[in-house]
FILUMZA-439440 format. One record per residue (C-alpha): x, y, z. Coordinates in steps of 0.05 Angstrom, whole numbers, m for minus. Layout:
BEGIN
> X | Y | Z .
...
This chain:
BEGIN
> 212 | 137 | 480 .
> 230 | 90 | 525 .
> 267 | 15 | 520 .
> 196 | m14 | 538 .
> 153 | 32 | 497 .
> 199 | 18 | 440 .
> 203 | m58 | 445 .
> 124 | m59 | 451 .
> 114 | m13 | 395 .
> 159 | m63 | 352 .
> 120 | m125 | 374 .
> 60 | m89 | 360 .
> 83 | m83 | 286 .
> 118 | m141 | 267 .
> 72 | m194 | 301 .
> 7 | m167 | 318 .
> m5 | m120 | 252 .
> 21 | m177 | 207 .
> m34 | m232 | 247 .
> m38 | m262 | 176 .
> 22 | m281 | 172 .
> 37 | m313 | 244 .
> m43 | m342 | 245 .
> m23 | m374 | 195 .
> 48 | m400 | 220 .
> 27 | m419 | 296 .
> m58 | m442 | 285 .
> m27 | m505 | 328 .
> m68 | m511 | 383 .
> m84 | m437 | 387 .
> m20 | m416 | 406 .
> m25 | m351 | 361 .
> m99 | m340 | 397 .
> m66 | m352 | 467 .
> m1 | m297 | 452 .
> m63 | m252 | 420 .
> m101 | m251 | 482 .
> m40 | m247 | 527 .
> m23 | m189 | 480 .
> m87 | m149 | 489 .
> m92 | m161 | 568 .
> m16 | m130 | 568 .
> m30 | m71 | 536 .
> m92 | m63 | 579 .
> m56 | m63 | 639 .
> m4 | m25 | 611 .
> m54 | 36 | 597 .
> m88 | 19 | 673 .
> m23 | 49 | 706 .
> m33 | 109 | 735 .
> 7 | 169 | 719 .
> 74 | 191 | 746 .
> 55 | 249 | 790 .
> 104 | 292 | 759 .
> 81 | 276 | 694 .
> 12 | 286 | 720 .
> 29 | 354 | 744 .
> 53 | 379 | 678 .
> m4 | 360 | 643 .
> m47 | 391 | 687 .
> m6 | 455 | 687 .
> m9 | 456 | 614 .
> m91 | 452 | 613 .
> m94 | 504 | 657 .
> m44 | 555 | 617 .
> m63 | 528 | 550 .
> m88 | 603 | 526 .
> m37 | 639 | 563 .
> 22 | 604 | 518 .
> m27 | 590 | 458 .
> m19 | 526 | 474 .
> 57 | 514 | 456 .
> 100 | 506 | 512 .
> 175 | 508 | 516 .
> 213 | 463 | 574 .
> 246 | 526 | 603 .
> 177 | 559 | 609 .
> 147 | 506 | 639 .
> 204 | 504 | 691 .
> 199 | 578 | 705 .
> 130 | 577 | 729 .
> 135 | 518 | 763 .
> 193 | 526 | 796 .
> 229 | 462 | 773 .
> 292 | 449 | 736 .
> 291 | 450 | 655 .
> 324 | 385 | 655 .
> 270 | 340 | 706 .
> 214 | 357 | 652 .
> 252 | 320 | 600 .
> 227 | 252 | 622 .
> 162 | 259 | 645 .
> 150 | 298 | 579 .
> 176 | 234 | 529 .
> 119 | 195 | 579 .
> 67 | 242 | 563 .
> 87 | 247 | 492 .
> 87 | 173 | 478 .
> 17 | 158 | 516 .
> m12 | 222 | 454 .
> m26 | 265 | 509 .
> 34 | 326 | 486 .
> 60 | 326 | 409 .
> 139 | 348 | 408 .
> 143 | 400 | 358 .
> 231 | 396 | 334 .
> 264 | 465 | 335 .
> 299 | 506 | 372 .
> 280 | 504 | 420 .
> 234 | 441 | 429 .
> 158 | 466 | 437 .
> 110 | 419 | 461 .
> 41 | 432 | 450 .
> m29 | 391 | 478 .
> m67 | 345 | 444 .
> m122 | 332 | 482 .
């Protein structure tokens, strides 16, 4: 997860899951309904930027082998048969991870595995 995806995920849920409690503290003027919409057009664009092309790359080359690894997939697999370094999947996997498209399953080694 990254700095931003953490810091939105904690303003998620201590302001916007808790609207009682702040509707309640800043009904002035409709500042609350003013940081609420500001909120939701955020997130909107936030989920309107397109994906990292390595990112997209990875997803699409675990669609397309999703039987042939029963659908888990180890970094240093994914590298073989792409060709690419074990390490430079590490980031675009925590992107596609925290956007639900791959669930990280903890072992040894790390499997990640579709969702969609």
């Amino acid at each position: 997860m990254t700095n931003k995806e953490a810091f939105i995920k904690i303003i998620q849920r201590e302001i916007f899951d808790n609207a009682d409690v702040y509707a309640e503290n800043y009904d002035d003027g409709g500042t609350y309904s003013k940081a609420l919409d500001f909120w939701t057009d955020f997130l909107a664009k936030e989920q309107e930027k397109p994906m990292p092309e390595k990112s997209a790359a990875l997803l699409t080359f675990m669609q397309e082998n999703k039987e042939k690894y029963n659908n888990l997939f180890t970094s240093a697999a994914i590298a073989t048969e792409m060709g690419i370094s074990g390490k430079s999947i590490g980031g675009s996997m925590r992107s596609l991870v925290s956007k639900g498209y791959v669930t990280k399953i903890v072992g040894t080694p790390i499997v990640y595995q579709l969702t969609i």
